[in-house]
C-alpha atoms as a printed R data frame, in Angstrom:
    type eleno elety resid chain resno       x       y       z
1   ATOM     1    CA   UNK     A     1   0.000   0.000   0.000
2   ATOM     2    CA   UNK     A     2   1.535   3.224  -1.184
3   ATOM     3    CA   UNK     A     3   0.954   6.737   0.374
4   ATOM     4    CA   UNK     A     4  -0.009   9.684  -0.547
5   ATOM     5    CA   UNK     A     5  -1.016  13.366   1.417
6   ATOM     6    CA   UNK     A     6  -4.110  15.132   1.170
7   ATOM     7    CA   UNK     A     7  -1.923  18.971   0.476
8   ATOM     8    CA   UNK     A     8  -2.534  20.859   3.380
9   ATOM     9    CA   UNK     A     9  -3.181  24.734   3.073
10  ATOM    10    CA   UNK     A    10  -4.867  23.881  -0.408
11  ATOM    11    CA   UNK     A    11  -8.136  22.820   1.176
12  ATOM    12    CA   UNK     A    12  -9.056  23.974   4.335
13  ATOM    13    CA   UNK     A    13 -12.654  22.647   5.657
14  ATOM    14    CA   UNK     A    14 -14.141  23.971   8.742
15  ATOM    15    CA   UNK     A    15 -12.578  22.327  11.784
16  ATOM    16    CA   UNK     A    16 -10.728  19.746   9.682
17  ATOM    17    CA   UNK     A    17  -7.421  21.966   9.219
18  ATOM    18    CA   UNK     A    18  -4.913  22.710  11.638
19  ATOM    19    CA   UNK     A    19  -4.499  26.387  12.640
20  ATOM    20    CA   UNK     A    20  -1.419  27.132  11.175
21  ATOM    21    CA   UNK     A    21  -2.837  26.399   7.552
22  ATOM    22    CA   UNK     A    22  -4.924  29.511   7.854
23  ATOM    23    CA   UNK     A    23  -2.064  32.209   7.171
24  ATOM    24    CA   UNK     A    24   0.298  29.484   4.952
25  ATOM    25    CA   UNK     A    25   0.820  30.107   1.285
26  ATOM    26    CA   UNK     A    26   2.748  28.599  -1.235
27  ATOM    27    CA   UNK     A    27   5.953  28.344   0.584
28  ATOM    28    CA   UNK     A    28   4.549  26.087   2.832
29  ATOM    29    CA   UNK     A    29   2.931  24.159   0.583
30  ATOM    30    CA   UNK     A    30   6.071  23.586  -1.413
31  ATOM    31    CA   UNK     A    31   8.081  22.819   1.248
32  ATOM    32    CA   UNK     A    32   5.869  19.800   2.553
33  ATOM    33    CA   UNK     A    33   5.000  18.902  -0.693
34  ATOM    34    CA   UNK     A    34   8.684  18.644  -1.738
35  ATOM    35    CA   UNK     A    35   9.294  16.953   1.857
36  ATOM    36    CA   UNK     A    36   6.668  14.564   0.418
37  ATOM    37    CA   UNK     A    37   8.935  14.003  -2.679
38  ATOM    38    CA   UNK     A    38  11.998  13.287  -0.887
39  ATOM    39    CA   UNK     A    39  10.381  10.775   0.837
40  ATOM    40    CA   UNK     A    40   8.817   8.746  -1.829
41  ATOM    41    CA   UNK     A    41   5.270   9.217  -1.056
42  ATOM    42    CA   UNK     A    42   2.952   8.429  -4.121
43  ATOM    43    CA   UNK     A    43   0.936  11.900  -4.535
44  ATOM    44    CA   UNK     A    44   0.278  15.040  -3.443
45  ATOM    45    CA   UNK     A    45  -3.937  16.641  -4.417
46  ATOM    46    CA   UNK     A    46  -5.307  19.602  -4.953
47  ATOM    47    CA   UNK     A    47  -8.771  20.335  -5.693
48  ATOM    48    CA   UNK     A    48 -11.175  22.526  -7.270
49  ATOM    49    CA   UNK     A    49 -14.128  24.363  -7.029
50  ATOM    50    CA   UNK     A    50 -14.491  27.916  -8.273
51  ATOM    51    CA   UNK     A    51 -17.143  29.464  -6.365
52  ATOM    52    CA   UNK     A    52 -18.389  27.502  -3.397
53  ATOM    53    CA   UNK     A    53 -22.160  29.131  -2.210
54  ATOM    54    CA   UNK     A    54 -21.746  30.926   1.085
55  ATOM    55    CA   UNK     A    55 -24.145  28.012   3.174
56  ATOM    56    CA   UNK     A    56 -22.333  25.589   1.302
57  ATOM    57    CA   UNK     A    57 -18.660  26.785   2.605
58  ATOM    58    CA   UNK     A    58 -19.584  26.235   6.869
59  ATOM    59    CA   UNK     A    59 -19.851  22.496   6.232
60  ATOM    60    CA   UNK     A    60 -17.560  21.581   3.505
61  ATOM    61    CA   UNK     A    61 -15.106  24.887   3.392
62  ATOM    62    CA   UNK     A    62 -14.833  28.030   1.151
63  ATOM    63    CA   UNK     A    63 -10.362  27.811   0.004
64  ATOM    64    CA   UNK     A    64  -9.375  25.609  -2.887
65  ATOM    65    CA   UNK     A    65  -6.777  26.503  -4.419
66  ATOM    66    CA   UNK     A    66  -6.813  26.198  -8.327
67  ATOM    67    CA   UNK     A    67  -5.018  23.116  -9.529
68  ATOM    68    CA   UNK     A    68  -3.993  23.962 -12.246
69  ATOM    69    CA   UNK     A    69  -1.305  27.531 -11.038
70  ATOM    70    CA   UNK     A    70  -0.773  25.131  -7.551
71  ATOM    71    CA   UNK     A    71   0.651  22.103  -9.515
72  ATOM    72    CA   UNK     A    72   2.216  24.083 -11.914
73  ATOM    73    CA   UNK     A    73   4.489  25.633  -9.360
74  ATOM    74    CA   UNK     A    74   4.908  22.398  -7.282
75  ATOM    75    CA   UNK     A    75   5.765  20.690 -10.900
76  ATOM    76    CA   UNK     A    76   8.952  23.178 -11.081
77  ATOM    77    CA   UNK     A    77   9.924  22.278  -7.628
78  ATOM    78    CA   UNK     A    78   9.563  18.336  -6.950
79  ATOM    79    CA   UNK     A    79  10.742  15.505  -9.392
80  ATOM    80    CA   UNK     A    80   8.929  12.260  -8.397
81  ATOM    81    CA   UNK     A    81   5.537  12.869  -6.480
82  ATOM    82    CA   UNK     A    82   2.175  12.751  -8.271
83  ATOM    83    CA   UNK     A    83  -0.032  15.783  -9.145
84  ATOM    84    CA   UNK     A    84  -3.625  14.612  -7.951
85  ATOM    85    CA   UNK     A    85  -6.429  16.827  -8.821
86  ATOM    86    CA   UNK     A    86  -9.030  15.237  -6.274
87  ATOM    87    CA   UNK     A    87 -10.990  16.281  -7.696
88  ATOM    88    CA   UNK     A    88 -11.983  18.163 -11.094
89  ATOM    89    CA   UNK     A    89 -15.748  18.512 -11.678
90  ATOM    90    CA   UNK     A    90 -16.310  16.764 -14.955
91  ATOM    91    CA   UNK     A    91 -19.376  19.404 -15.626
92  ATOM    92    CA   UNK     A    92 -17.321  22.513 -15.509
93  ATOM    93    CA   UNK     A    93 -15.585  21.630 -18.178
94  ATOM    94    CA   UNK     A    94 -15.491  20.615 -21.704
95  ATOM    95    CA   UNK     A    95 -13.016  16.799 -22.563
96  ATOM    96    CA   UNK     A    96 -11.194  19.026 -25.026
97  ATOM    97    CA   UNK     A    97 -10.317  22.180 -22.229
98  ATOM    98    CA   UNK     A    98  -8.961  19.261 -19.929
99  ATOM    99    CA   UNK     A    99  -7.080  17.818 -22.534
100 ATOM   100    CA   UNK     A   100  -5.234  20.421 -23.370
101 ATOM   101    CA   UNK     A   101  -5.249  21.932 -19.970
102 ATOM   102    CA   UNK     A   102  -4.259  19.140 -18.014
103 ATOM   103    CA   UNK     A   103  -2.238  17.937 -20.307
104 ATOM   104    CA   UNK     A   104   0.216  20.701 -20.572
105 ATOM   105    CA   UNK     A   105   0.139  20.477 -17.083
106 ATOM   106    CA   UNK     A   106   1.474  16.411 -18.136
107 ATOM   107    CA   UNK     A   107   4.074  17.817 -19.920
108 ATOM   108    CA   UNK     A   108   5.408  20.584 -17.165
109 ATOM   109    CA   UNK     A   109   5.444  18.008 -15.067
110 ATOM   110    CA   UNK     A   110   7.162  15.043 -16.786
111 ATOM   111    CA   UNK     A   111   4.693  12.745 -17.126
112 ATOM   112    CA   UNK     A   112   3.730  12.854 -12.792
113 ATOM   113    CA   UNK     A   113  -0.214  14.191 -13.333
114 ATOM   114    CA   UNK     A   114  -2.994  11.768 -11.943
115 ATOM   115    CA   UNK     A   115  -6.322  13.063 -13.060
116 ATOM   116    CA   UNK     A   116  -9.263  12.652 -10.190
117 ATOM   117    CA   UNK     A   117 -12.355  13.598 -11.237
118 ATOM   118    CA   UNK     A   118 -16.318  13.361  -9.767
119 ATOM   119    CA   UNK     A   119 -19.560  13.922 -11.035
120 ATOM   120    CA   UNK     A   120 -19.876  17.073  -8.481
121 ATOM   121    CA   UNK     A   121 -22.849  18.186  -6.259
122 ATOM   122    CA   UNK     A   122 -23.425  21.688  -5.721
123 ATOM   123    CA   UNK     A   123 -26.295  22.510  -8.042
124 ATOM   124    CA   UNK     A   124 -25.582  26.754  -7.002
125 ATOM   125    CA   UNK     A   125 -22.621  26.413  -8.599
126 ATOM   126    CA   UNK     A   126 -23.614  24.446 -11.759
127 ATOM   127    CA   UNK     A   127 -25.493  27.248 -12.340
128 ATOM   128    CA   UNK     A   128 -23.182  29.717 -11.488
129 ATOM   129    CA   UNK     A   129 -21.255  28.445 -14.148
130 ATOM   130    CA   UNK     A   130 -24.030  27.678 -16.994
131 ATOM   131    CA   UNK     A   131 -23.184  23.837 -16.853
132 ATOM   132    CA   UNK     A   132 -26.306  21.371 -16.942
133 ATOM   133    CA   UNK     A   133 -27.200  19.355 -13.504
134 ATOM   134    CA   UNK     A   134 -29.802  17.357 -14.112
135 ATOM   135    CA   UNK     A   135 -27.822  14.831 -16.393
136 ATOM   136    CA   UNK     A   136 -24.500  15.506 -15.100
137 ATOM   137    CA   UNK     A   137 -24.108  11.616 -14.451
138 ATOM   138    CA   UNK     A   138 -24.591  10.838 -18.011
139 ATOM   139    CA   UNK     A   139 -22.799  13.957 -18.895
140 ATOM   140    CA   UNK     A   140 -19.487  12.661 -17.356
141 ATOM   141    CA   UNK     A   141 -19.885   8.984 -18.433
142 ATOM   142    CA   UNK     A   142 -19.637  10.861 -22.283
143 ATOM   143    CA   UNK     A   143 -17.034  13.451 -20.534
144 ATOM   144    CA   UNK     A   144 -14.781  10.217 -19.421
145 ATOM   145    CA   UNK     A   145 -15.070   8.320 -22.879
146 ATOM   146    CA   UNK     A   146 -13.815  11.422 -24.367
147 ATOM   147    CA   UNK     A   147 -10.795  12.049 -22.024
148 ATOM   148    CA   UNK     A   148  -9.980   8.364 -22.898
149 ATOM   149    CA   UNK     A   149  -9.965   8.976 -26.264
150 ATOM   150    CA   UNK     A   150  -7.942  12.223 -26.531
151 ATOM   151    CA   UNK     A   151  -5.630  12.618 -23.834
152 ATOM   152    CA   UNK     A   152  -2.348  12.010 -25.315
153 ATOM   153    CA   UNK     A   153  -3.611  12.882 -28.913
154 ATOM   154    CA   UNK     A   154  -2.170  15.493 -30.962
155 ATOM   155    CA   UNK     A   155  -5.705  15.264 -33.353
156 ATOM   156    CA   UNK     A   156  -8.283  14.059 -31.139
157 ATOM   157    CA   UNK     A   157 -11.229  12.698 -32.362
158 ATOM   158    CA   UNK     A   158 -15.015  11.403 -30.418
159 ATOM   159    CA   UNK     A   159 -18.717  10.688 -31.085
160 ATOM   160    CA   UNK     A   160 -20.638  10.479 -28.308
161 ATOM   161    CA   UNK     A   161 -24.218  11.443 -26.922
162 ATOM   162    CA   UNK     A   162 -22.771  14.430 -25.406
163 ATOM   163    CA   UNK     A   163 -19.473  15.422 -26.794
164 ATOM   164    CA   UNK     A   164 -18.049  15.151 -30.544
165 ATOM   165    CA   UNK     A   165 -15.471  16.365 -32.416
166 ATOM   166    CA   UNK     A   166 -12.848  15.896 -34.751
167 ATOM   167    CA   UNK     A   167 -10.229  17.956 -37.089
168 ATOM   168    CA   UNK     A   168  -8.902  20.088 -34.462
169 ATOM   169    CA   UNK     A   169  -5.156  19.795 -33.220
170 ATOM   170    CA   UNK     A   170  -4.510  19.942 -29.496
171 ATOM   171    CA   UNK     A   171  -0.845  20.897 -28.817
172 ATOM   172    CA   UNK     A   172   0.414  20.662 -26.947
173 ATOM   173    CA   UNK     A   173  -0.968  17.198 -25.278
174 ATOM   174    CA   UNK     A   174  -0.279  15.031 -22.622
175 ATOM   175    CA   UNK     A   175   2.874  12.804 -22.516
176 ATOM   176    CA   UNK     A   176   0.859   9.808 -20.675
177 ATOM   177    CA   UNK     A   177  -0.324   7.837 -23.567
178 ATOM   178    CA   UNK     A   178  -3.171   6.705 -21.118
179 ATOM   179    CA   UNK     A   179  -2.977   8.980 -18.063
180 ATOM   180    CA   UNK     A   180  -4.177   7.589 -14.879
181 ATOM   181    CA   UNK     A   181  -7.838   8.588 -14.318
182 ATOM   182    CA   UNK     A   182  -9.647   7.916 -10.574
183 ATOM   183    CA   UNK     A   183 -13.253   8.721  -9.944
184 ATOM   184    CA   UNK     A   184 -13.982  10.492  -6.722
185 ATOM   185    CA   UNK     A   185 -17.330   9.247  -4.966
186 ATOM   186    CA   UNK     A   186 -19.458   7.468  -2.375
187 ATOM   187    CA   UNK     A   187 -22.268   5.961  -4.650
188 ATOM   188    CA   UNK     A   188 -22.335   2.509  -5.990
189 ATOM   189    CA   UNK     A   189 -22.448   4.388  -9.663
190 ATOM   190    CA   UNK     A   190 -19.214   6.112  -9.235
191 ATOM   191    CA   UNK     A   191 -17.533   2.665  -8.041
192 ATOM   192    CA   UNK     A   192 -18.889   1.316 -11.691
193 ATOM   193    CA   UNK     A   193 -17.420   4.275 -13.359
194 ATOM   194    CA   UNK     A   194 -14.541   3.701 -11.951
195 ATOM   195    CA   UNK     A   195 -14.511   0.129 -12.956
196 ATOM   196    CA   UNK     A   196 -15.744   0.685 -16.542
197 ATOM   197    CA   UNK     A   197 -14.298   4.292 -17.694
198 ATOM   198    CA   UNK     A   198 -10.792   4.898 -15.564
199 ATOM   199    CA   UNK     A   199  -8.170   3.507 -13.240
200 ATOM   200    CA   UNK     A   200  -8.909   3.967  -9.453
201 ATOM   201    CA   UNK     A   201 -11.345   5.203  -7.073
202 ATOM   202    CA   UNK     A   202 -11.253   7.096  -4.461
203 ATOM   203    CA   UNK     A   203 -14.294   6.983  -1.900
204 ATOM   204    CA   UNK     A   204 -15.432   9.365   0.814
205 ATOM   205    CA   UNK     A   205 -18.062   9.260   3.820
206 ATOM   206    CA   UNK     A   206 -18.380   5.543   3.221
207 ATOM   207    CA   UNK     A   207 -17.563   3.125   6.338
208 ATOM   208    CA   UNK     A   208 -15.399   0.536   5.878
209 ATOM   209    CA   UNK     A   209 -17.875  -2.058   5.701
210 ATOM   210    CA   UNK     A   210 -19.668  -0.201   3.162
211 ATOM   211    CA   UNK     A   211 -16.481  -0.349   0.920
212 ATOM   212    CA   UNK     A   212 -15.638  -4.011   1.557
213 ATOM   213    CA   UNK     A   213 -19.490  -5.022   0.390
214 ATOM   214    CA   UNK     A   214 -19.494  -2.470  -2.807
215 ATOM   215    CA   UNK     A   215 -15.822  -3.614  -3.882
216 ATOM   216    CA   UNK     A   216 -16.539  -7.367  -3.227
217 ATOM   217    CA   UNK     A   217 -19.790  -6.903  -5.701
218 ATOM   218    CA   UNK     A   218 -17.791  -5.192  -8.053
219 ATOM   219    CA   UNK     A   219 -15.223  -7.509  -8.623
220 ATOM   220    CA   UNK     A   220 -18.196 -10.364  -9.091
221 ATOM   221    CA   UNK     A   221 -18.993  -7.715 -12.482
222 ATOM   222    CA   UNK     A   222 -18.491  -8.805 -16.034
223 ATOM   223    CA   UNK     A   223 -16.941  -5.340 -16.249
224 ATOM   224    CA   UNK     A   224 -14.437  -5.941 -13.740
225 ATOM   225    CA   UNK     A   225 -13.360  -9.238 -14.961
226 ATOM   226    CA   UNK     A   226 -12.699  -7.873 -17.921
227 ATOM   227    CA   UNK     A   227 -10.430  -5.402 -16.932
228 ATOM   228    CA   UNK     A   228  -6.397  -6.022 -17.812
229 ATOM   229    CA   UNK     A   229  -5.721  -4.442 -14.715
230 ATOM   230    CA   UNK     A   230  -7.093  -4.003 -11.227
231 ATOM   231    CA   UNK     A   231  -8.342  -0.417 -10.008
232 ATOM   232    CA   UNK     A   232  -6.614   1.674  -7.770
233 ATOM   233    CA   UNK     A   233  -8.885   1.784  -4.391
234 ATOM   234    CA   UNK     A   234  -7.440   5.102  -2.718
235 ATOM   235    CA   UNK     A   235  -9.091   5.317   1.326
236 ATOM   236    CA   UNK     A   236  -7.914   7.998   3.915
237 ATOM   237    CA   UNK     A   237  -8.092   6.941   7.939
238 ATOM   238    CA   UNK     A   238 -11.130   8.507   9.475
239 ATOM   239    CA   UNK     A   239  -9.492  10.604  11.480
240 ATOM   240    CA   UNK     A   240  -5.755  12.186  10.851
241 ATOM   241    CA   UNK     A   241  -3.150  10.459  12.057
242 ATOM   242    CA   UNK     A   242  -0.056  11.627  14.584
243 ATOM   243    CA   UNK     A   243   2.837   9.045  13.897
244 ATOM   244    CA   UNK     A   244   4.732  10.886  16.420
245 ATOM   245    CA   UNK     A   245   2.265  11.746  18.950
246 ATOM   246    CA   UNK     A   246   0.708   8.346  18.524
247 ATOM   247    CA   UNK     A   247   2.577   5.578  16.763
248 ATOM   248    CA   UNK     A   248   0.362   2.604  17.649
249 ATOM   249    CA   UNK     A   249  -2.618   4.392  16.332
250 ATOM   250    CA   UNK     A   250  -0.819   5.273  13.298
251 ATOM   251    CA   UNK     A   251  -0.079   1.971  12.193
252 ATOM   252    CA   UNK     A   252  -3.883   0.735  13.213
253 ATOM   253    CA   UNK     A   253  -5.198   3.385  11.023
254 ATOM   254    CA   UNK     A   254  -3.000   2.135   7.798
255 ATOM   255    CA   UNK     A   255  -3.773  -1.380   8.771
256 ATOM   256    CA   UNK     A   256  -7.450  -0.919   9.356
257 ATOM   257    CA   UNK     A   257  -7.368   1.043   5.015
258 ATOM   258    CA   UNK     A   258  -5.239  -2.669   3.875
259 ATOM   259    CA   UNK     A   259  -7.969  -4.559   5.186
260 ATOM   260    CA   UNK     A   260 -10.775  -2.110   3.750
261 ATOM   261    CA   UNK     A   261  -9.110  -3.062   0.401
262 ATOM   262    CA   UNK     A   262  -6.596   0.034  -0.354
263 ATOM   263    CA   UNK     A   263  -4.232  -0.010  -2.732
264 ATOM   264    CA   UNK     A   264  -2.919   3.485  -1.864
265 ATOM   265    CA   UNK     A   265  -3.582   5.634   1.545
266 ATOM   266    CA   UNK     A   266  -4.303   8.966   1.008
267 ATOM   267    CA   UNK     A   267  -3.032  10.550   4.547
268 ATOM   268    CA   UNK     A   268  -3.758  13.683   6.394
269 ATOM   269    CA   UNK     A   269  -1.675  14.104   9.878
270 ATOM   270    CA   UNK     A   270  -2.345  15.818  12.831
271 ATOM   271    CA   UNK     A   271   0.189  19.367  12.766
272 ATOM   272    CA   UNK     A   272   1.385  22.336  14.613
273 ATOM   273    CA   UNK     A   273   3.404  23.667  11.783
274 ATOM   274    CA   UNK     A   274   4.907  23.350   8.376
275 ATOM   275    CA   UNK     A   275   8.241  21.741   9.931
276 ATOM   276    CA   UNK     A   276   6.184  19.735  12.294
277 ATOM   277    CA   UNK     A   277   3.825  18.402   9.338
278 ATOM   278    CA   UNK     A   278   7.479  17.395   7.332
279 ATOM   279    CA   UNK     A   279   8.545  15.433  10.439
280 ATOM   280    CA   UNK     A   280   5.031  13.726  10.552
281 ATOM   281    CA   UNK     A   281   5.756  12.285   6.698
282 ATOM   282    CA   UNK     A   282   9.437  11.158   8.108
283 ATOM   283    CA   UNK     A   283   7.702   9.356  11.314
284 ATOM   284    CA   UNK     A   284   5.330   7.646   9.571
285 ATOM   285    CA   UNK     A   285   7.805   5.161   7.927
286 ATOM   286    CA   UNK     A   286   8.192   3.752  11.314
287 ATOM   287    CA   UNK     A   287   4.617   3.327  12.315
């Protein structure tokens, strides 16, 4: 099981975020991020919304950073890590705008971007933005079928109920022939997306019980056995975790996300500061 660090500062949701984050900016981002690098983990995220409704923002928070100007500095500073977007909103967005967005972003960084995308939720902001709700599942099924077909394309070309194109030139394009692609989500549909359209998913709000029933019943799929490979199941502990404070609970927090079924952990720790949060990624090799 590989790790990887929900980016602190990036995301800040009401009483999830430790005090410090509230006056950080990039520096500190960069130098946990690049901490991250040095020590191997798997991926760093940053996710997006644009404008987040005012009653929306006390539950879920009001700051995300924009992925795209975040992971474009944090390509020029790191050389291994993953760039996770966790996630885009399919619905904002036209296939062809991430293709070529996201995958100059590819380029800048090497090769290192992980694309995580969901279906999204806030209807205010659908609106906001002139994209359609009401069939936004159906929407992104199209929206993923066209990402799969043009990311890494010079001359992309797809028909679908939703999207179509061809004879345009995107340049430049990503250098993942097939980049990864994880679908962000707690319903049984996203787990099928994610089985039939992309590479990993990456749940939230379900318990681990939930998870173990909907992955077991997915694997039983015609759609799964056909795969070549097996997804990527990326879980984060319930609560943060203090490797230093609290070793033992550490480890029973990674251990509990192996037995859930993860193939990758996607951490947050408990911090008092930048340097603290860099000595939490060091002390969790030990747990």
């Amino acid at each position: 099981m590989r790790l990887g660090i929900i980016t602190p500062v990036v995301l800040k949701r009401p009483h999830a975020h430790a005090p410090w984050e509230d006056d950080a900016g990039i520096e500190e981002i960069a130098l946990v991020v690049e901490a991250a690098d040095r020590l191997g983990y798997h991926h760093a995220t940053c996710s997006e919304h644009v404008a987040v409704p005012l009653t929306a923002g006390e539950m879920r928070g009001a700051a995300y950073w924009d992925p795209l100007s975040t992971f474009g500095y944090l390509a020029a500073k790191t050389e291994q890590i993953r760039l996770l977007t966790h996630v885009l909103v399919l619905g904002y967005h036209h296939p062809l705008e991430i293709a070529k967005r996201y995958g100059t972003l590819d380029r800048v960084c090497n090769g290192r971007l992980v694309l995580g995308v969901g279906v999204g939720t806030l209807k205010e902001e659908f609106e906001l933005l002139g994209a359609p709700f009401d069939d936004r599942g159906d929407r992104a099924d199209d929206a993923l079928r066209a990402l799969r077909a043009s990311l890494g394309k010079r001359e992309p070309e797809y028909h679908g109920d939703y999207y179509d194109y061809e004879g345009f030139v995107v340049d430049p394009w990503a250098v993942q022939e097939r980049m990864p692609i994880w679908i962000g989500g707690r319903s049984a549909r996203s787990l099928r997306r994610a089985v039939e359209l992309a590479d990993g998913w990456v749940p939230f709000a379900l318990s681990s019980d939930e998870i173990k029933t909907m992955l077991a019943e997915a694997r039983q799929t015609d759609a799964w056995q056909a795969r070549d490979t097996d997804i990527e199941v990326v879980l984060s502990p319930v609560r943060a975790v203090d490797p230093l404070g609290d070793p033992d609970g550490a480890r029973r927090a990674l251990d509990d996300l192996a037995a859930t079924g993860a193939t990758i952990a996607n951490l947050t720790f408990r911090t008092r500061s930048p340097q603290h949060y860099c000595d939490q990624l060091a002390a969790i090799r030990d747990a």
